[in-house]
Backbone as CSV, one residue per row, in Angstrom:
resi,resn,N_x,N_y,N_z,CA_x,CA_y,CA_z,C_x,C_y,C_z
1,UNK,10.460,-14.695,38.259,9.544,-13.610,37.873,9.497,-12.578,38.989
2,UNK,9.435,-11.377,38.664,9.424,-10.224,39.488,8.427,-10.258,40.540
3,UNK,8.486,-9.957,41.822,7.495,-9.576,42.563,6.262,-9.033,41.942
4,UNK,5.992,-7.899,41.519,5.314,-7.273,41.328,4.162,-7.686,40.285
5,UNK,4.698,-8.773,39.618,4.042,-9.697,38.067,2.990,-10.524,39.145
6,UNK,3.006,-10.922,40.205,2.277,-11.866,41.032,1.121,-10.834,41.571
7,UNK,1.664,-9.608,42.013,0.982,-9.194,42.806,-0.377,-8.381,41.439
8,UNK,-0.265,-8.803,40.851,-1.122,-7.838,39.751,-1.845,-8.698,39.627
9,UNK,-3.783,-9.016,39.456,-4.656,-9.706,39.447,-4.617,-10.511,38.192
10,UNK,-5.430,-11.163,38.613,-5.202,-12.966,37.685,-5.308,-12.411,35.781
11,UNK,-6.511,-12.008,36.461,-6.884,-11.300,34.951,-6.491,-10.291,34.430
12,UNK,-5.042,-9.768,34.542,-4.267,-8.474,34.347,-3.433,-9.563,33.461
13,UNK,-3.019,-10.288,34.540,-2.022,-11.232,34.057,-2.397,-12.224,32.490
14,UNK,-3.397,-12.356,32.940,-3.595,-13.216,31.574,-3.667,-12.421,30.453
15,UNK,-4.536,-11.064,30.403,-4.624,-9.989,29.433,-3.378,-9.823,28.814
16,UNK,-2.158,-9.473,29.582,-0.972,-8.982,29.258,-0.295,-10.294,28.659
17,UNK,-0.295,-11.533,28.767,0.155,-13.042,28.173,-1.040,-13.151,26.791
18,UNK,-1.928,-12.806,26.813,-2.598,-12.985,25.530,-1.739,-11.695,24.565
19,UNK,-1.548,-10.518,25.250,-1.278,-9.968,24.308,0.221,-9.672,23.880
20,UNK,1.403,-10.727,24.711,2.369,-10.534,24.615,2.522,-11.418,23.517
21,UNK,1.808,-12.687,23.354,1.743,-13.904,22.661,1.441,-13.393,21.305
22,UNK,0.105,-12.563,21.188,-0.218,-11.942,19.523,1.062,-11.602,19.520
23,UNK,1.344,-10.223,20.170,2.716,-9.156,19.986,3.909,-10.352,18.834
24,UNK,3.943,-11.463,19.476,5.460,-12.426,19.566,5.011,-13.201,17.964
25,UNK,3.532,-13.072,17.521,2.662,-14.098,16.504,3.344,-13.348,15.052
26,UNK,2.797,-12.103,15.357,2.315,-11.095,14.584,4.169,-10.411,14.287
27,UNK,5.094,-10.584,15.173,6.038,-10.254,14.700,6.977,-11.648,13.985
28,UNK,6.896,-12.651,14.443,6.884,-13.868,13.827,6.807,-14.479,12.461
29,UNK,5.219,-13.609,12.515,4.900,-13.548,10.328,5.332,-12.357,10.200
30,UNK,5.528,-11.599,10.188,6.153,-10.216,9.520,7.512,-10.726,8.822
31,UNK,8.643,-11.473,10.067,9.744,-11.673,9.439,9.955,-12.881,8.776
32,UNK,8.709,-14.005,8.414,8.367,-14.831,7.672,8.269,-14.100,6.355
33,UNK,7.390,-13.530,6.428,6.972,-12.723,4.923,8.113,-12.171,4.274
34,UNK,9.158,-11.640,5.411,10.281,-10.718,4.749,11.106,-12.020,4.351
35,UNK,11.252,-13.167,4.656,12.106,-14.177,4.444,11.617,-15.346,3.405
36,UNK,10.254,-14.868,3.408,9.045,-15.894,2.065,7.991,-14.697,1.229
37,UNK,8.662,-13.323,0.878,7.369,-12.719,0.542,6.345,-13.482,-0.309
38,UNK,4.728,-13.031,0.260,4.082,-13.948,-0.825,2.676,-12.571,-0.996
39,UNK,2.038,-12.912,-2.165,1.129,-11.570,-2.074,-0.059,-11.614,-2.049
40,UNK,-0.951,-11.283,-1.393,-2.673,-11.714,-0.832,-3.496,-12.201,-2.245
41,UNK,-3.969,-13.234,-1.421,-4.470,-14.504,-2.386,-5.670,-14.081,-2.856
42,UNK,-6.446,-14.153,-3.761,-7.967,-13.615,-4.461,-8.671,-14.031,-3.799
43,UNK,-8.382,-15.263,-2.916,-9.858,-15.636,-2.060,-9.771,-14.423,-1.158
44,UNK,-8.908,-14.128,-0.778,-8.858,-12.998,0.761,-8.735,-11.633,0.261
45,UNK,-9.262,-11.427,-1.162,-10.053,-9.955,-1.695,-11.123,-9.164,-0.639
46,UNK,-11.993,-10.216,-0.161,-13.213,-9.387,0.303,-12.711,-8.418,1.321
47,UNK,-11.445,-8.945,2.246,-10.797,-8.479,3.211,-10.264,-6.815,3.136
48,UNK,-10.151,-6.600,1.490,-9.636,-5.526,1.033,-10.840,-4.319,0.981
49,UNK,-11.692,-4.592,0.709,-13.114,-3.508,0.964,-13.686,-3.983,1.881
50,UNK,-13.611,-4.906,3.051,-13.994,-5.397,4.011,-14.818,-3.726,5.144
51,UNK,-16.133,-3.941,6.044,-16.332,-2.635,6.293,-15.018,-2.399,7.786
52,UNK,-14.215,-3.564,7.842,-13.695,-3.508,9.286,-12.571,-2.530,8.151
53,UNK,-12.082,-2.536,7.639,-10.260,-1.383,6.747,-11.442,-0.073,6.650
54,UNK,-12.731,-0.302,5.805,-13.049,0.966,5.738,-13.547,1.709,6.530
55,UNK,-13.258,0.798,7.735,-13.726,2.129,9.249,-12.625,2.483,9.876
56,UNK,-10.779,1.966,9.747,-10.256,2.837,10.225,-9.678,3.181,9.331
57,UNK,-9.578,3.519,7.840,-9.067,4.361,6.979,-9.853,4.457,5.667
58,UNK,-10.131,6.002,5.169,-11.064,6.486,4.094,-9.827,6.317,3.276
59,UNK,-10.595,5.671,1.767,-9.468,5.988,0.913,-9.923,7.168,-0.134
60,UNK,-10.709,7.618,0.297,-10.605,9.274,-0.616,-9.301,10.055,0.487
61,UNK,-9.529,10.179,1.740,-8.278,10.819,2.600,-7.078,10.277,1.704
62,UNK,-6.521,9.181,1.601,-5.601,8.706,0.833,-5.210,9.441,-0.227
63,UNK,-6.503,9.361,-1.272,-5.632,10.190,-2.422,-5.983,11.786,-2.141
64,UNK,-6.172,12.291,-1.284,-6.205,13.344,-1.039,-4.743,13.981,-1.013
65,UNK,-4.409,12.820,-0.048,-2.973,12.935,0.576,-1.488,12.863,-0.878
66,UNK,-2.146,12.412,-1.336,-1.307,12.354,-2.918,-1.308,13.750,-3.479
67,UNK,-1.827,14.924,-3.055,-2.484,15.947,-3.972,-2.324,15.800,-5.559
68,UNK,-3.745,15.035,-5.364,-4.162,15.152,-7.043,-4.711,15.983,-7.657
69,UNK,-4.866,16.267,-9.101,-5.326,16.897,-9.875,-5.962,16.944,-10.913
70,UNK,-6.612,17.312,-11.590,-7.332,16.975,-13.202,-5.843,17.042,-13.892
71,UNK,-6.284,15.785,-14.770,-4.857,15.834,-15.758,-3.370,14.906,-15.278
72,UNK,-3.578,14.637,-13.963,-2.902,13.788,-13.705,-2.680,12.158,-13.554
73,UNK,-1.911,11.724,-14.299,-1.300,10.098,-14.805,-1.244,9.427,-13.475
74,UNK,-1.611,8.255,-12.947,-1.448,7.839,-11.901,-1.030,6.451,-12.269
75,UNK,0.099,5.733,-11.577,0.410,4.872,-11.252,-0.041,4.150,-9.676
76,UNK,-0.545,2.637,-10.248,-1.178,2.398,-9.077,-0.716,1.068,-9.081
77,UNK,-0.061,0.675,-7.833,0.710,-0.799,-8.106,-0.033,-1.568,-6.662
78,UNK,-0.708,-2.818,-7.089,-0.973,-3.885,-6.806,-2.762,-3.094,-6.379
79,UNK,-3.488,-3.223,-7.356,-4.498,-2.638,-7.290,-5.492,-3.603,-6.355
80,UNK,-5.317,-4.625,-6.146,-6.719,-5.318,-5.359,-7.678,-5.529,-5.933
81,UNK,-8.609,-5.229,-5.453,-10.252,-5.215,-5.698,-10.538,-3.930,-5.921
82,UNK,-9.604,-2.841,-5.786,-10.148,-1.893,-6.709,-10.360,-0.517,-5.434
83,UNK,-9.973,-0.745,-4.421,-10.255,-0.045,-3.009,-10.190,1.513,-3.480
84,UNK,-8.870,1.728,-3.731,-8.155,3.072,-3.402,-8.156,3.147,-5.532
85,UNK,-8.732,2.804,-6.236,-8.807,2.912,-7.810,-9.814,4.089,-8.298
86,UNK,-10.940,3.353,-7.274,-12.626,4.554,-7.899,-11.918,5.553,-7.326
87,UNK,-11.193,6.002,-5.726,-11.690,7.234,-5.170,-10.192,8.036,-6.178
88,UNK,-9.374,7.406,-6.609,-8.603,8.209,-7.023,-8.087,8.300,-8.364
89,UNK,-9.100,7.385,-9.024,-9.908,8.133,-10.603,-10.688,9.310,-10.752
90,UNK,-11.799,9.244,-9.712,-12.616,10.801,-9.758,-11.883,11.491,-9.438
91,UNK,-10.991,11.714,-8.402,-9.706,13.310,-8.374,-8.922,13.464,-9.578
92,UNK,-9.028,12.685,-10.327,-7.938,13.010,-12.001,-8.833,13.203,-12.690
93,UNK,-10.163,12.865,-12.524,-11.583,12.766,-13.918,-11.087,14.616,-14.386
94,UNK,-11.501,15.117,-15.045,-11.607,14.013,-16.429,-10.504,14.010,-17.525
95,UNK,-9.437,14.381,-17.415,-8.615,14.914,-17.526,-7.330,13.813,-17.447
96,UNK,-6.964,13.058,-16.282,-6.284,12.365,-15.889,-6.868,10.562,-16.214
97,UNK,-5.756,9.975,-15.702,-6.316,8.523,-15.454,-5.638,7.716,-14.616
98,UNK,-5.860,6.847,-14.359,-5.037,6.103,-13.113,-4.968,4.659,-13.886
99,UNK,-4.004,4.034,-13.940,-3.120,3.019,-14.493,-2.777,1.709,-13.418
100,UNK,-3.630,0.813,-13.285,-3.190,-0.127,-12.275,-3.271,-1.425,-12.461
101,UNK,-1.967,-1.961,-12.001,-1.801,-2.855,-12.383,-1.415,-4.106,-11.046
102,UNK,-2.432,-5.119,-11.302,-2.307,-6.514,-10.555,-1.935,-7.638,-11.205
103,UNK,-1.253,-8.456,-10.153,-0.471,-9.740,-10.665,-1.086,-10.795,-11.120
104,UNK,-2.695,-11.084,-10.102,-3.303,-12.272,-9.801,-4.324,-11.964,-11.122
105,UNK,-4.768,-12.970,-11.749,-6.005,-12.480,-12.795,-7.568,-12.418,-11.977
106,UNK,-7.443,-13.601,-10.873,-8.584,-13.726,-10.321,-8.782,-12.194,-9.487
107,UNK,-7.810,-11.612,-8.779,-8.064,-10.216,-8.710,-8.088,-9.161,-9.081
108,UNK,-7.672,-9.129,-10.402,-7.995,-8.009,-11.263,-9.704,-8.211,-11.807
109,UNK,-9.946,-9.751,-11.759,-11.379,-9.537,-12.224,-12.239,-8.825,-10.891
110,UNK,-12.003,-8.980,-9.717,-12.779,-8.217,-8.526,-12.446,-6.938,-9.204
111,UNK,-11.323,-6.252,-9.321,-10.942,-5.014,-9.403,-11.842,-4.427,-10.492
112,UNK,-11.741,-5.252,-11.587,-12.631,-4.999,-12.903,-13.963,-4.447,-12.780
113,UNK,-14.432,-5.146,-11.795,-16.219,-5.477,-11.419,-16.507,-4.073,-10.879
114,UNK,-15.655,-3.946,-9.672,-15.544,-2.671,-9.119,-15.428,-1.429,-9.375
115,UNK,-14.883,-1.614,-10.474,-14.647,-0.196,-11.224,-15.593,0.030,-12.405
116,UNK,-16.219,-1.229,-12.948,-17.773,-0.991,-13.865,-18.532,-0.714,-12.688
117,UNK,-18.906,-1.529,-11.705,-20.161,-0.486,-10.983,-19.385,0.861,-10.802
118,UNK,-18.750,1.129,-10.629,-18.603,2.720,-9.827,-19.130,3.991,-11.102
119,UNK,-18.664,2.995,-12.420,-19.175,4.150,-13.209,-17.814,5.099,-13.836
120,UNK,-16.585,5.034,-13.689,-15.752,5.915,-13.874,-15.132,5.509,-14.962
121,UNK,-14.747,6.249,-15.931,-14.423,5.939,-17.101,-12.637,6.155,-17.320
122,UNK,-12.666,6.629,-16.374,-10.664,6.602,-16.950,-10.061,5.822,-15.868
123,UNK,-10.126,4.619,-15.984,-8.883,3.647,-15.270,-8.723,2.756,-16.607
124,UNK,-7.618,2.325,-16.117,-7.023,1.126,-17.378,-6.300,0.178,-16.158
125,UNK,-6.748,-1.227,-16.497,-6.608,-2.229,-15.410,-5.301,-3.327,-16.525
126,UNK,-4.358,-3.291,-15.656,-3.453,-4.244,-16.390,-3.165,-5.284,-15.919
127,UNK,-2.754,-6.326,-16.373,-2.036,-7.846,-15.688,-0.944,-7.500,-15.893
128,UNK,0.161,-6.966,-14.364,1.519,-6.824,-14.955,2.218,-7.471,-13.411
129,UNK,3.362,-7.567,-13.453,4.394,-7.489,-12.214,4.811,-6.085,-11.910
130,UNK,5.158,-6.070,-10.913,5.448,-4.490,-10.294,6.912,-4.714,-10.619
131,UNK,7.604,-5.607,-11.103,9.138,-5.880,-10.948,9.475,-5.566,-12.961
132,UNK,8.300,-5.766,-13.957,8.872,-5.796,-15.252,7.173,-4.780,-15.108
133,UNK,7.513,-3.118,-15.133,6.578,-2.338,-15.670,6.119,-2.456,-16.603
134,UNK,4.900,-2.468,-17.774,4.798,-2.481,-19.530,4.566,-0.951,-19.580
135,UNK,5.543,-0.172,-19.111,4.859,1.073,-19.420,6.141,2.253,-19.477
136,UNK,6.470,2.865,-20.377,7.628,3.660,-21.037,8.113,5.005,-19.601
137,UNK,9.392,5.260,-19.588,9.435,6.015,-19.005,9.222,7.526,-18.828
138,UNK,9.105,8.534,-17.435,8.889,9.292,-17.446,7.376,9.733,-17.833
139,UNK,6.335,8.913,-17.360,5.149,8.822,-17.866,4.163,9.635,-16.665
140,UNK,4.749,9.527,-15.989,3.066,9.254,-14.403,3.816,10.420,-13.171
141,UNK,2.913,11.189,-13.018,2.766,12.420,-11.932,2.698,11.779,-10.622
142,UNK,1.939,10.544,-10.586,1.978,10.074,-9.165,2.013,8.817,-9.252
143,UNK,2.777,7.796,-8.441,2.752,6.351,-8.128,2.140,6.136,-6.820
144,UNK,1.531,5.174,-6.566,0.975,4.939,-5.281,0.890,3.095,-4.888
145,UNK,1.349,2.931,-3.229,2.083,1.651,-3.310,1.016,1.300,-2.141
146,UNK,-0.135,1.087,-1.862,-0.443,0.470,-0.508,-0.568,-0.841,-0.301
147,UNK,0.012,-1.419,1.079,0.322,-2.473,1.431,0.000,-3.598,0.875
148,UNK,1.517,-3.148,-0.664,1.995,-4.068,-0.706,3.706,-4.078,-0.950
149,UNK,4.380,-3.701,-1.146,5.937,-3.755,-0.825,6.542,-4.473,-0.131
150,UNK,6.122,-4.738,0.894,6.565,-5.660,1.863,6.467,-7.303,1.412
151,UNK,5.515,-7.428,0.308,5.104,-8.252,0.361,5.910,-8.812,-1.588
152,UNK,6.408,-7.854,-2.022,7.487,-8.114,-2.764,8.666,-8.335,-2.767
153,UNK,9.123,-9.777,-3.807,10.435,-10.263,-3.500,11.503,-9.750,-3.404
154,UNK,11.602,-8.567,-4.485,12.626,-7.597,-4.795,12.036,-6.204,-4.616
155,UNK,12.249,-5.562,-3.167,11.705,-4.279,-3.514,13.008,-3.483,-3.948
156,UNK,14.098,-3.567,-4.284,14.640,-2.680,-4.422,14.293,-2.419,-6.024
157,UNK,14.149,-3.799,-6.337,14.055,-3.982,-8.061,12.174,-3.194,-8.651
158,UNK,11.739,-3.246,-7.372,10.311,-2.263,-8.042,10.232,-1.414,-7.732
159,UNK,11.206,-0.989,-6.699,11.108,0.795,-6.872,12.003,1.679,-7.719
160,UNK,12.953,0.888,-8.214,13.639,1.228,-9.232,12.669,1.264,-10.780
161,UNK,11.985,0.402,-10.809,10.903,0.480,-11.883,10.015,1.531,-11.896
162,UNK,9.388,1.479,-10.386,8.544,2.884,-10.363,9.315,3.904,-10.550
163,UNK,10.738,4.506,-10.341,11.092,5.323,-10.087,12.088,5.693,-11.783
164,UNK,11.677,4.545,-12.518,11.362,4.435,-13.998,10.658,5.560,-14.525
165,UNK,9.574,5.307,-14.302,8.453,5.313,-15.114,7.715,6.785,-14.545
166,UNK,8.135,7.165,-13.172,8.076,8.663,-12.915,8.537,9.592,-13.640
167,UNK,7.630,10.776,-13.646,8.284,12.436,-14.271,9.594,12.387,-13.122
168,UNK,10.014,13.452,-13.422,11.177,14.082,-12.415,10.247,15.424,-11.429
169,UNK,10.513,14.826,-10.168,9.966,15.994,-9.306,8.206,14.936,-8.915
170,UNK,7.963,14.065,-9.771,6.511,13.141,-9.344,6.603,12.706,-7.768
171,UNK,5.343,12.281,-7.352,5.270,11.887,-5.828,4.763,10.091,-5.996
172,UNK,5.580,9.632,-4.681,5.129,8.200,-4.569,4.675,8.092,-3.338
173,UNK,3.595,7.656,-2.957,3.250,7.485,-1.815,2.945,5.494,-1.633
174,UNK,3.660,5.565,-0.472,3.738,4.213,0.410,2.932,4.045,1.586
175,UNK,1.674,3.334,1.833,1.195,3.201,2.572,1.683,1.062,3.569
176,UNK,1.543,1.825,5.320,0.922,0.242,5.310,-0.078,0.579,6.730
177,UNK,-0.325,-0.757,6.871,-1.478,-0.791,7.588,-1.317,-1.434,8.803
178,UNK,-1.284,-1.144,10.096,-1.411,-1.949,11.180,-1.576,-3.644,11.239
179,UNK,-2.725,-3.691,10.709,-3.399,-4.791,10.865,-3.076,-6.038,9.672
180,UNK,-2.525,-5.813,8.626,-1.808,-6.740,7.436,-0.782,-7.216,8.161
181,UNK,-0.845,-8.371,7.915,0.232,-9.402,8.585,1.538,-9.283,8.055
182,UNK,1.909,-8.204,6.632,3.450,-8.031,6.090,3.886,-6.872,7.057
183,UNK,3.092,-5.736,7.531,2.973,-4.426,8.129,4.929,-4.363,8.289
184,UNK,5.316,-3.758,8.308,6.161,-2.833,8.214,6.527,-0.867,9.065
185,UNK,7.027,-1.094,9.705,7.064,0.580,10.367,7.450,1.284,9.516
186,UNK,7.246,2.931,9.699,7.682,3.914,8.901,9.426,3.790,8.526
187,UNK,9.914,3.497,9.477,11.408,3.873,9.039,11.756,2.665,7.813
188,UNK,11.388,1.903,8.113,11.667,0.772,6.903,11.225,0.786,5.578
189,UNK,10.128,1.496,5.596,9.616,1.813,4.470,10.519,3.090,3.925
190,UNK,10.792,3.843,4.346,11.852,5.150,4.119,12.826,4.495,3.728
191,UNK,13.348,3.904,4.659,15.089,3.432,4.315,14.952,2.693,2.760
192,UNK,14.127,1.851,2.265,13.518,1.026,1.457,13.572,1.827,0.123
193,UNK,12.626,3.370,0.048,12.574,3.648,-0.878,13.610,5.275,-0.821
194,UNK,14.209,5.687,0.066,15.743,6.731,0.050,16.723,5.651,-0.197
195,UNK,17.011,4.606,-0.682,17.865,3.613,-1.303,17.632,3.522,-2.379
196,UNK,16.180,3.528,-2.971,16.018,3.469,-4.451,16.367,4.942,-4.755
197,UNK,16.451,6.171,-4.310,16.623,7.155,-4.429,15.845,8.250,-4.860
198,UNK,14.942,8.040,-3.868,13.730,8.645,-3.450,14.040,9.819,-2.291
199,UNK,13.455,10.974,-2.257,13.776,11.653,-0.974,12.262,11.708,-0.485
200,UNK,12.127,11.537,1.111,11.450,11.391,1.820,10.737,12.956,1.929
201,UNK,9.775,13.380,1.667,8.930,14.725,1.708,7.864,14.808,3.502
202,UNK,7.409,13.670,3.467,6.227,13.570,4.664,5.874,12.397,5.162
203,UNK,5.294,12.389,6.504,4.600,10.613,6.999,3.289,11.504,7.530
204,UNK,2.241,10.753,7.131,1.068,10.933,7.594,0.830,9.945,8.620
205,UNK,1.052,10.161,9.859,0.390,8.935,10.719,-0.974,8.672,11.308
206,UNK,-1.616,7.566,11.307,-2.970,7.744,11.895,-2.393,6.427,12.774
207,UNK,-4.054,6.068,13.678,-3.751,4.793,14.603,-3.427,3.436,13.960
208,UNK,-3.843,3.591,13.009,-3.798,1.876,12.251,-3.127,1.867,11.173
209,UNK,-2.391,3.036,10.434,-2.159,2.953,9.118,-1.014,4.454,9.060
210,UNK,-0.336,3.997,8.121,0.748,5.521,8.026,0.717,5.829,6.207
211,UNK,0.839,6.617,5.892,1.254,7.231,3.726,2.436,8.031,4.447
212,UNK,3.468,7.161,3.726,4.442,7.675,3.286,4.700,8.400,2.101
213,UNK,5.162,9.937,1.643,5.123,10.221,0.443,6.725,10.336,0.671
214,UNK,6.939,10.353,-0.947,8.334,11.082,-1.812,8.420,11.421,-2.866
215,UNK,9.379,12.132,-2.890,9.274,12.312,-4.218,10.634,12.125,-5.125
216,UNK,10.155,12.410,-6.491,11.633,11.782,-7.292,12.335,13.069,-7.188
217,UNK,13.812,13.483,-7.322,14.326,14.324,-7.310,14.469,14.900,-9.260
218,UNK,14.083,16.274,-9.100,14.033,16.544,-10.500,15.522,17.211,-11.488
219,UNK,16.222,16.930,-10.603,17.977,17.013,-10.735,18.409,15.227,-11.005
């Protein structure tokens, strides 16, 4: 070990070994997940509106970042508990609707619950796979993917679906999150969906979380 690793105080040292150890944990399951994807379990819903996600990312900013509109079709794949559903139903009200669809039943019923209290009348909640869409093509102005992709077996095979079921010229935005144990960097997520044949438009970066948008090419 280097000189200089000794000469740095006890408790420098240990700081930097605790956090080399997460660093080594946390990259460990990432390439577990990429080698076993599996997709967040209904018990670990609460985690998804948890107040620790909604203090470092608003999900009205989110669909902001989509620029939505009245009148616009939204595709929303692996809906949760319903997080990012209310705030980006009211930007389409009344006019539009947002279309989302989860795998697990036990979490579509959170999602369900969530979206009767909020009060908003245009979502439609489906039991589907992100890999076999039930929904005809050329349908939806915007798709929106947050962290979960990574956590699908075949992403090439669901962005080819989303990229189905898009207008020509529609936007998809890809989010992930720091702190999700599938997390993923920006370039991977790019390379991921400019393979399905997507062109890359923007990265929004913040400290904990990045939206990736694209869009479909209308040629």
């Amino acid at each position: 070990m280097a000189q200089w690793w000794w000469r740095l105080p006890r408790w420098s040292r240990v700081t930097i070994g605790i956090g080399a150890a997460a660093a080594l944990v946390k990259a460990g399951t990432q390439i577990f997940i990429q080698l076993s994807p599996r997709i967040t379990p209904p018990a670990a819903g609460f985690l998804l509106h948890s107040p620790i996600r909604r203090g470092y990312r608003r999900p009205d900013q989110t669909a902001h970042q989509l620029q939505l509109a009245s009148g616009h079709q939204v595709l929303e794949i692996g809906g949760g508990t319903g997080t990012f559903t209310v705030p980006i139903a009211k930007q389409v009200a009344p006019a539009g609707r947002i279309y989302s669809i989860e795998l697990q039943s036990a979490m579509l019923r959170q999602q369900a619950n969530r979206v009767a209290k909020s009060g908003v009348a245009n979502v439609r909640l489906h039991q589907a796979d992100a890999l076999r869409l039930p929904f005809a093509g050329n349908c939806f102005d915007r798709a929106i993917v947050i962290a979960v992709l990574p956590m699908l077996r075949d992403k090439q095979r669901a962005l080819r679906e989303i990229k189905r079921v898009l207008k020509p010229g529609a936007l998809l935005a890809v989010s992930e999150e720091l702190a999700e144990p599938e997390y993923v960097p920006p370039m991977v997520t790019r390379r991921w969906c400019e393979r399905a044949g997507f062109q890359h438009v923007v990265t929004y970066r913040e400290r904990w979380f990045y939206v990736s948008i694209f869009q479909l090419h209308s040629g």
